[in-house]
C-alpha positions as a Markdown table, in Angstrom:
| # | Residue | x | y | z |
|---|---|---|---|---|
| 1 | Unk | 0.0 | 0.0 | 0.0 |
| 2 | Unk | 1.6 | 3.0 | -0.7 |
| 3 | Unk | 2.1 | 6.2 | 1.4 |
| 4 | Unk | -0.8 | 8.8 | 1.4 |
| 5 | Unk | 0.2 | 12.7 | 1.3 |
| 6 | Unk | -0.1 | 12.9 | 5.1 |
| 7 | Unk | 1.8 | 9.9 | 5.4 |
| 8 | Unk | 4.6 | 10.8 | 3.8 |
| 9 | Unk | 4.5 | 14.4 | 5.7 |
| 10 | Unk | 4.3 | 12.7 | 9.1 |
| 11 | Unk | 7.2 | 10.2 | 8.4 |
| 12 | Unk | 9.7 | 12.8 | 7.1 |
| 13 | Unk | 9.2 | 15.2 | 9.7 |
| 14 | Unk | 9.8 | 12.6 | 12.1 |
| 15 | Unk | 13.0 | 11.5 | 10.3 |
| 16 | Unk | 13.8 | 15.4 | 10.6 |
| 17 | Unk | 13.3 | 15.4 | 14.2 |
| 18 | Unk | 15.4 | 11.6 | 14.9 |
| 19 | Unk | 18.0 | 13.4 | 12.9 |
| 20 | Unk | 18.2 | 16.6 | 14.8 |
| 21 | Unk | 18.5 | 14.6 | 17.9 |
| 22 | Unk | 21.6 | 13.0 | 17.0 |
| 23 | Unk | 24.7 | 14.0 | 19.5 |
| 24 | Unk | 27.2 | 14.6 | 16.6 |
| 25 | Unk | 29.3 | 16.0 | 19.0 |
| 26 | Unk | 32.1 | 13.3 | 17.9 |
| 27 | Unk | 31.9 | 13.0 | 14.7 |
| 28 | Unk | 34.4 | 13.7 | 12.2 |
| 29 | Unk | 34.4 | 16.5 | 10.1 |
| 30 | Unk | 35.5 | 16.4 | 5.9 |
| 31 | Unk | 36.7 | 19.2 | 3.7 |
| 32 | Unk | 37.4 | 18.9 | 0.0 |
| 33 | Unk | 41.3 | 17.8 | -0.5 |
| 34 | Unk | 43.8 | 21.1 | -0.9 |
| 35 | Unk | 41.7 | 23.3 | 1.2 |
| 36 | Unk | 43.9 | 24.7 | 4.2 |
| 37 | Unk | 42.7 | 24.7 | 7.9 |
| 38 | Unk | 42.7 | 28.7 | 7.9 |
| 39 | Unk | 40.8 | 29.1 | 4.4 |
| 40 | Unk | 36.9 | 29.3 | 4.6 |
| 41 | Unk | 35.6 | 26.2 | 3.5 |
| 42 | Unk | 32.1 | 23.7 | 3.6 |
| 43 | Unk | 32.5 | 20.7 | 5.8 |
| 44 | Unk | 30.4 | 17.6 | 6.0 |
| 45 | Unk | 30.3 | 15.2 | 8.5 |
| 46 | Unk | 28.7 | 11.7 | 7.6 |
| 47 | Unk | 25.5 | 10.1 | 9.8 |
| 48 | Unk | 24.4 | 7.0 | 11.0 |
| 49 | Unk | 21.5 | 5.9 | 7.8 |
| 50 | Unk | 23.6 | 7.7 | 4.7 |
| 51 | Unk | 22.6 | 11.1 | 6.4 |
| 52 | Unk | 24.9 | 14.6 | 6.6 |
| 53 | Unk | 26.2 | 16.8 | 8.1 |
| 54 | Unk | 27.2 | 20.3 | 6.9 |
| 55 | Unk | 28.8 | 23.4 | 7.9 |
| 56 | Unk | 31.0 | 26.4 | 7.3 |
| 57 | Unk | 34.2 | 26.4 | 8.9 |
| 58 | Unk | 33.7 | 30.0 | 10.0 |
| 59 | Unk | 30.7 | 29.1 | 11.9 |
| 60 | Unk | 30.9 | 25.6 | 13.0 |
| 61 | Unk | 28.1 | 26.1 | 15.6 |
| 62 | Unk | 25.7 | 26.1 | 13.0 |
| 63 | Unk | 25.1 | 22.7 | 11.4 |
| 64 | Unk | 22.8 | 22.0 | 8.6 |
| 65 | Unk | 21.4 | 18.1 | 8.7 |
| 66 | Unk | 20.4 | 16.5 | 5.7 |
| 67 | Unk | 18.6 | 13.1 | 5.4 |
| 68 | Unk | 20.0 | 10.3 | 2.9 |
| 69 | Unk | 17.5 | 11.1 | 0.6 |
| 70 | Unk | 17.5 | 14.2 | 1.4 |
| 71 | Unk | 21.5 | 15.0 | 0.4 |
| 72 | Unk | 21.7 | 12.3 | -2.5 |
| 73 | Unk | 19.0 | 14.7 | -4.1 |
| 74 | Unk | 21.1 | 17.7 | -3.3 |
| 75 | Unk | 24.5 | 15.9 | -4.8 |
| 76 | Unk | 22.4 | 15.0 | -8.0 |
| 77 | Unk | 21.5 | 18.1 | -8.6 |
| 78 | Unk | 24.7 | 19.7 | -8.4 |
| 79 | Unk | 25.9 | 17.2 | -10.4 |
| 80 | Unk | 23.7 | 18.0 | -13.2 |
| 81 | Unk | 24.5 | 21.7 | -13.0 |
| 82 | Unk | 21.2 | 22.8 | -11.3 |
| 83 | Unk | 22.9 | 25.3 | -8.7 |
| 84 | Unk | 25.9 | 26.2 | -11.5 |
| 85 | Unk | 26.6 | 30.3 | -11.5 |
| 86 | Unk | 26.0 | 32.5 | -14.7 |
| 87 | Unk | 27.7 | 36.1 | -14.9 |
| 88 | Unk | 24.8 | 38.5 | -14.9 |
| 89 | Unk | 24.2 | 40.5 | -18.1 |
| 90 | Unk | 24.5 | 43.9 | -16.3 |
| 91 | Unk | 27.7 | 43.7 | -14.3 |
| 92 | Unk | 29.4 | 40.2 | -14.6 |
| 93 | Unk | 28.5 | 39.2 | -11.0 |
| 94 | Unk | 27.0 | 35.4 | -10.3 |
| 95 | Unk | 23.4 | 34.7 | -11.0 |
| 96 | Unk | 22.1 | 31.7 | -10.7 |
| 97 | Unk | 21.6 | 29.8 | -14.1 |
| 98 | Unk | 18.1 | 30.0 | -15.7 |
| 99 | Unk | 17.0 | 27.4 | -17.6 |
């Protein structure tokens, strides 16, 4: 039987919530290779059940958490150049890239 619309509402925020709970206080934090501990940078931590962590090294109080499913979507769509930066028309600064 699949999952009505208030199903699937219900059982994602309570994956939100389980995730939230998580003491990640000793997990181990990742940064992409060549980055240097004194440059800003994004760093993810990985979660029990494929989930992530995420997080700027100038704030690492703040912590973004990210189901599996949740993250895999994210990385697909980078991958496919959904969040890729255009120069704007006006003055050459980053827009994001209209399809």
């Amino acid at each position: 039987m699949a999952e009505t619309a208030e199903e699937i509402k219900a059982r994602k925020e309570r994956e939100r919530d389980e995730l939230y709970a998580l003491d990640i206080s000793g997990v181990e934090w990742h940064s992409a290779p060549g980055t240097e501990e004194h440059e800003e940078r994004v760093e993810i931590a990985y979660l029990p059940g494929g989930a992530v962590a995420m997080r700027s090294s100038l704030d690492p109080d703040t912590v973004l958490r990210y189901t599996e499913a949740e993250w895999r979507a994210f990385v697909l769509g980078a991958r496919d150049g959904e969040f890729d930066l255009e120069p704007a028309p006006d003055d050459g600064g980053p827009t994001a890239a209209s399809e």
